[in-house]
C-alpha positions as CSV (number, residue, x, y, z in Angstrom):
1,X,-24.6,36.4,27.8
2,X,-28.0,35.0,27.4
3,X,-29.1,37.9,25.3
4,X,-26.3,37.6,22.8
5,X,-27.0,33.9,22.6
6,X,-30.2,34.4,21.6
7,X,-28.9,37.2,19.4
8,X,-26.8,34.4,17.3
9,X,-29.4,32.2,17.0
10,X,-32.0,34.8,15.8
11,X,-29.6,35.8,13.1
12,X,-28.9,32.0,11.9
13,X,-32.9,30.8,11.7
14,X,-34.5,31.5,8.7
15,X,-36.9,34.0,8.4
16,X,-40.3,33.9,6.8
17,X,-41.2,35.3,3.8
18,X,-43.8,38.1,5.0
19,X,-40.6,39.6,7.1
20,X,-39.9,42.9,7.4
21,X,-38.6,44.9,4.0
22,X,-36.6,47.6,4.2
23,X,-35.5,50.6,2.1
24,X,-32.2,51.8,2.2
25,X,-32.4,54.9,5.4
26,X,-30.8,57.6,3.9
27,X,-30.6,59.6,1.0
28,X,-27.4,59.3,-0.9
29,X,-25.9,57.3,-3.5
30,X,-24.0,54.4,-1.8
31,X,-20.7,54.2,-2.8
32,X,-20.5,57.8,-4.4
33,X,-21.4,60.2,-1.8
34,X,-22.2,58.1,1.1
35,X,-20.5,54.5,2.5
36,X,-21.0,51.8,4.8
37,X,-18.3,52.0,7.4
38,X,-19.9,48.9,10.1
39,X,-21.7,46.1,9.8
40,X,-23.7,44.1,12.7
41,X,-21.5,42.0,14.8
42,X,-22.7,38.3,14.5
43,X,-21.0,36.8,16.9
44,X,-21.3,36.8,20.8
45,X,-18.2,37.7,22.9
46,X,-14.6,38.6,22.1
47,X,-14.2,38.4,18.1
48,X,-15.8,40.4,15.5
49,X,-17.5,39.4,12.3
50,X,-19.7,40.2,9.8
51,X,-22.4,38.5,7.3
52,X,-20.0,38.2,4.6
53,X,-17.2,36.4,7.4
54,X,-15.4,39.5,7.2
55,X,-14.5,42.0,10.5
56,X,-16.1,45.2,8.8
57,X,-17.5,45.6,12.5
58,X,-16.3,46.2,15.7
59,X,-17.4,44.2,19.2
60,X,-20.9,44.2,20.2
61,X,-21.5,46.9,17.6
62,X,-25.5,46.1,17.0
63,X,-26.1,48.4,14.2
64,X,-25.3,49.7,10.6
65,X,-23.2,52.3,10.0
66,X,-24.0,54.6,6.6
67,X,-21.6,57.6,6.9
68,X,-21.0,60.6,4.4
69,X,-16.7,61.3,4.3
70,X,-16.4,64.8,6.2
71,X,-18.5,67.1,8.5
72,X,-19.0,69.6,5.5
73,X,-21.3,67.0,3.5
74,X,-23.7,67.3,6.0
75,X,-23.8,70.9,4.6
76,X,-26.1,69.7,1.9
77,X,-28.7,68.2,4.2
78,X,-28.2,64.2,4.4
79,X,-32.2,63.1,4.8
80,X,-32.8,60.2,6.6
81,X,-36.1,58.4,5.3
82,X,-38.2,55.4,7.2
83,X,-37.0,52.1,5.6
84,X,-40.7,51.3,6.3
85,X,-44.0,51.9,7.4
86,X,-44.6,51.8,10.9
87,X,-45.4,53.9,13.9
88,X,-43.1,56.2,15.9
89,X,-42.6,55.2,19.3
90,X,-39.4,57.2,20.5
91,X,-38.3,60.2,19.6
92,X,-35.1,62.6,20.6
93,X,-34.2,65.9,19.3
94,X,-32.5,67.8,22.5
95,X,-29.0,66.9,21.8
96,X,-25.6,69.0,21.4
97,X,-23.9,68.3,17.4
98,X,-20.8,66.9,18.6
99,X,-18.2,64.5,17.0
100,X,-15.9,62.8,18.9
101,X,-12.3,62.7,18.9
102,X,-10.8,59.0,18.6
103,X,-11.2,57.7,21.9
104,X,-12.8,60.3,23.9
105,X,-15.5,59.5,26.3
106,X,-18.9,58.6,24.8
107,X,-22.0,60.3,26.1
108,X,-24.7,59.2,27.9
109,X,-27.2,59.5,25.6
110,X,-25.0,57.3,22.7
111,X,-27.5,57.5,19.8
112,X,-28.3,61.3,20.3
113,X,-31.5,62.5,18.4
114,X,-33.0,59.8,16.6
115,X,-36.5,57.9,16.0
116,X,-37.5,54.7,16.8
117,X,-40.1,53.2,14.6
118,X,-42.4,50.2,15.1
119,X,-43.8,48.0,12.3
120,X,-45.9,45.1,13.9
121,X,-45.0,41.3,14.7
122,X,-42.3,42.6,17.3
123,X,-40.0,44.3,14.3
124,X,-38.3,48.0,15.2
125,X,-36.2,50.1,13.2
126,X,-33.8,52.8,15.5
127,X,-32.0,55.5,13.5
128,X,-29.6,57.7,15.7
129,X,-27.3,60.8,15.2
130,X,-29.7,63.0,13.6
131,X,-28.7,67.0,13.7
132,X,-30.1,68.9,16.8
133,X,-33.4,70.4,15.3
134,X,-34.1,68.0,12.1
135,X,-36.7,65.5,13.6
136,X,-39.4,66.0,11.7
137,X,-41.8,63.0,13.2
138,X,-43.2,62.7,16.8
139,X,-43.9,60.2,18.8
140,X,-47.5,57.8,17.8
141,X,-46.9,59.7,14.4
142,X,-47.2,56.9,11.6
143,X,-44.7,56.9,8.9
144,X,-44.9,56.0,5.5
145,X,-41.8,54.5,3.8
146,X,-39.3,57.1,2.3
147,X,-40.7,59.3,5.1
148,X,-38.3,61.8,6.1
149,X,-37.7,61.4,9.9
150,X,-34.6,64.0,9.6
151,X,-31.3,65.0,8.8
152,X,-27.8,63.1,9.6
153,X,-25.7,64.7,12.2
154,X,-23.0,63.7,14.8
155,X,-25.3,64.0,18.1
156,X,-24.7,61.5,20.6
157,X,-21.4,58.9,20.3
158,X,-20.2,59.0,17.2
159,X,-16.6,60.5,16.1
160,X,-17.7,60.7,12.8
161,X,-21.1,61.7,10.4
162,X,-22.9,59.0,10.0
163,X,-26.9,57.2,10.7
164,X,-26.8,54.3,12.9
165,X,-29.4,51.9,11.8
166,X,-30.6,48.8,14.0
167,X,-32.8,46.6,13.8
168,X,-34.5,44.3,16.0
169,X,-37.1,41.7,16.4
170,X,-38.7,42.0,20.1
171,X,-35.6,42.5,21.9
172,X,-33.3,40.5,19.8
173,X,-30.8,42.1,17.2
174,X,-31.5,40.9,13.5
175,X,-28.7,41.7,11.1
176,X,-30.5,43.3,8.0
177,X,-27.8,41.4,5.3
178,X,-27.4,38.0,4.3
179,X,-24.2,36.3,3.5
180,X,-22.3,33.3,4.0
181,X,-21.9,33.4,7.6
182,X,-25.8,34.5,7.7
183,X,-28.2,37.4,8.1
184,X,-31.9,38.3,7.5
185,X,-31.9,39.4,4.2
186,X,-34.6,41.7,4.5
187,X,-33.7,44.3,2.4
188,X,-35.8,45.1,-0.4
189,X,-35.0,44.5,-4.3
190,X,-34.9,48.0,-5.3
191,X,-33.0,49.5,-2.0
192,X,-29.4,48.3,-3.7
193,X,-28.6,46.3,-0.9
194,X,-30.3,43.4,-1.2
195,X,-26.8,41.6,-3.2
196,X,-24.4,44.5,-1.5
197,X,-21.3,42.7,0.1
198,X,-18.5,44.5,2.1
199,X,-15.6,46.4,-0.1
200,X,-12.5,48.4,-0.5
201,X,-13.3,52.4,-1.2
202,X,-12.1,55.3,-0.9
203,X,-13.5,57.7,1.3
204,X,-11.8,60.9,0.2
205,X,-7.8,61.7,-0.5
206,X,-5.9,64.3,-1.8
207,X,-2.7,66.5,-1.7
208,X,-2.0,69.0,0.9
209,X,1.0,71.6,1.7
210,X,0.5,71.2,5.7
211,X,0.7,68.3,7.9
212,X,-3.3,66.5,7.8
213,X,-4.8,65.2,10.8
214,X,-7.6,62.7,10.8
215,X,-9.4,65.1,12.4
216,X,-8.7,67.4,10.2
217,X,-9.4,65.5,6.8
218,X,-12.8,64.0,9.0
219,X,-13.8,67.4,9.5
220,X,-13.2,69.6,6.0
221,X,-10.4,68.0,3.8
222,X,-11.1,71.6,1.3
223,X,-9.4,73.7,4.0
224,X,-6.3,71.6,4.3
225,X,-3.9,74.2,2.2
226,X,-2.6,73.1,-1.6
227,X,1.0,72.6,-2.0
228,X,3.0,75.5,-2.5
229,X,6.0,73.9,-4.1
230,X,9.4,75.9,-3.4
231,X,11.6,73.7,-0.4
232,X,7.7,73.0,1.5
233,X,7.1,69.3,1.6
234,X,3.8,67.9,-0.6
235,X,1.6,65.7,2.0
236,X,-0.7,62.6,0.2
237,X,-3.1,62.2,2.5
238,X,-5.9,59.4,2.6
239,X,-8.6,57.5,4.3
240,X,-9.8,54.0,2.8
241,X,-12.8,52.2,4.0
242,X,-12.7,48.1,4.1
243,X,-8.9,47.3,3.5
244,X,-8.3,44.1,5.4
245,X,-5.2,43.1,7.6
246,X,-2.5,42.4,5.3
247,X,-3.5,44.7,2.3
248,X,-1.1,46.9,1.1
249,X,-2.0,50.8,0.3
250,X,0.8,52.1,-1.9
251,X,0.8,56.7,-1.9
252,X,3.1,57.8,-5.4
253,X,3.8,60.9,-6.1
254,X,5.6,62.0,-9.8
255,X,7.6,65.1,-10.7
256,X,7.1,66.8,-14.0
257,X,9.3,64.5,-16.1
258,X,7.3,61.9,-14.8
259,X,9.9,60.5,-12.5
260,X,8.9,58.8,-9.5
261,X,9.8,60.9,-6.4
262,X,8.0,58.7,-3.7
263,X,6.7,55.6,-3.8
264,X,5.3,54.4,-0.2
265,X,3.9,50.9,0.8
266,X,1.5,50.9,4.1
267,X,0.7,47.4,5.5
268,X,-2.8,47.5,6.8
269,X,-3.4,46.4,10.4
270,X,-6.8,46.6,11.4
271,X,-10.0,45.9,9.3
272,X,-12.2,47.3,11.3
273,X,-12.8,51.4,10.1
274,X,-11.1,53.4,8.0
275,X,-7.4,53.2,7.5
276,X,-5.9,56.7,7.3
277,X,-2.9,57.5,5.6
278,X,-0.2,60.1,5.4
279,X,3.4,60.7,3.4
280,X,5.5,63.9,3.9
281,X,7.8,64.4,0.2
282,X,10.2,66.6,0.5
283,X,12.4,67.8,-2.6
284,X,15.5,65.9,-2.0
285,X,13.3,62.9,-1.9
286,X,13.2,63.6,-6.3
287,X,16.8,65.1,-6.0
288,X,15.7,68.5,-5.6
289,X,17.3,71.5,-3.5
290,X,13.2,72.9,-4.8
291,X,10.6,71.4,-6.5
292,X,10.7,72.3,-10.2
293,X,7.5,74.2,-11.4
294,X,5.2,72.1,-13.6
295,X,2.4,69.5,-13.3
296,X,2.7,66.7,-10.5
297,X,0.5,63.6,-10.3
298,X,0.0,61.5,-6.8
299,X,-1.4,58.2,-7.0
300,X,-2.8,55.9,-4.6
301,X,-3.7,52.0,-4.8
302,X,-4.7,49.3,-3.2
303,X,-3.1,45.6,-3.3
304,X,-4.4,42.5,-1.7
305,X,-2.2,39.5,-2.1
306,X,-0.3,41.6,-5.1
307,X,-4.1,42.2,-7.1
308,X,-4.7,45.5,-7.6
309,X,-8.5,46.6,-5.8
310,X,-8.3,50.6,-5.9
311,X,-6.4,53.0,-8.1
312,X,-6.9,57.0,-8.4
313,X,-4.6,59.9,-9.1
314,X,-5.1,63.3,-9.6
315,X,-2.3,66.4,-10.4
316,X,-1.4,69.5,-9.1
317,X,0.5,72.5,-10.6
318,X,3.5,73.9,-8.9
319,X,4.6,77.4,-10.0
């Protein structure tokens, strides 16, 4: 209790100007290949919120959470750089890839390979999750920012691919954002999070011919089989990052003649992760005994309070 006291308080005094500035961790494009999923938890105890007063968090969750959508872009080699200079003082690369399954166990080593860097006047930067054999640095190595320290992975507790980046001042949590409910700010001009606030997005989506599984879609979405038309049902599948409680994801899916042959509200009810989504359409949904060859367009949007945040479609031909 008396640590996440002084947690609070840490994050509500003003920092001085010769702070800590840090570049963005890893090596994507925010918001394109690569999103922010959670955001430090400001508040001690039962409750969850973040700089911007939203609950893009979870409980105690000390950390921020850049992830890439599926297993298979780590494929491409997701390098995680130093956000600044400073000097290596723990490194891990021993542990099993491994992601998670909703509510399975965590292990006990929960940030799995990772570095921990130190930068003077009590500031440390942690990065966790790395793939087994892609820490490049060792430990009283000193880094230069942009440094490569290694690749993102799923090693450790994680149940999906992502870098876990903390930061701390002595042994006191500092949130790296600044908002209305308050933060550090200590991100850097240049690193595109320095004005960054907490949105909707769309992680990935799509139309399948089989049943998806979050698992599945979390794993390799490009294996889920295309629709196959005939009497088969066509599945709209999706996961959204940042919907609140109360939002409404509507899945659409038109026939040839541009008829509407589903049309499916969700209510959101948790605004804490993703929000996955899944409708079955079977023929006889459009008035079908089969579904009629031709093009077929499923849409998917995003209302808060009736305003439009998210819209995307994309077609698929039947034969």
């Amino acid at each position: 209790m008396l640590r996440r006291l002084a947690f609070a308080a840490l994050l509500c005094a003003p920092l001085p100007a010769q702070a800590l500035e840090l570049s963005l961790p890893v090596d994507c494009a925010l918001g394109r290949d690569c999103f922010i999923q959670h955001l430090v938890d400001r508040i001690p105890g039962p409750g969850v919120q973040d700089f911007a007063c939203g609950a893009a968090s979870y409980e105690g969750h000390e950390g921020v959470d850049i992830r890439v959508p599926a297993l298979t872009d780590l494929k491409r080699g997701v390098t995680i750089r130093a956000a600044a200079e400073g000097r290596v003082v723990r490194a891990m690369d021993s542990q099993l890839d491994h992601m998670l399954e909703d509510g399975q166990a965590l292990f006990a080593a929960n940030c799995g390979n990772g570095v921990t860097l130190e930068h003077g006047e009590g500031w440390i930067t942690q990065y966790c999750h790395m793939v087994l054999g892609s820490v490049q640095v060792r430990v009283g190595d000193v880094v230069q920012r942009g440094q490569p320290l290694g690749n993102m992975g799923v090693s450790g507790a994680t149940s999906f691919p992502h870098l876990h980046f903390a930061v701390k001042k002595g042994e006191l949590v500092a949130d790296p954002f600044k908002g209305a409910c308050g933060g550090s700010g200590l991100w850097r001009g240049d690193s595109g999070l320095a004005g960054w606030t907490p949105r909707p997005e769309i992680l990935n989506w799509g139309l399948a011919g089989a049943p998806p599984t979050l698992q599945a879609v979390k794993t390799d979405p490009a294996a889920l089989p295309p629709p196959a038309g005939g009497r088969d049902f066509i599945f709209i599948w999706a996961q959204v990052l940042g919907a609140r409680p109360g939002d409404e994801l509507r899945a659409s899916l038109r026939d040839p003649s541009g008829k509407i042959a589903a049309d499916e509200p969700y209510r959101v009810d948790s605004g804490s992760g993703v929000f996955f989504l899944r409708l079955g359409v079977e023929p006889k949904d459009g008035g079908y005994e089969i579904w009629p060859p031709g093009g077929y367009e499923g849409s998917l949007r995003l209302l808060r309070e009736g305003r439009e945040l998210l819209r995307d479609s994309r077609r698929i031909d039947l034969r």
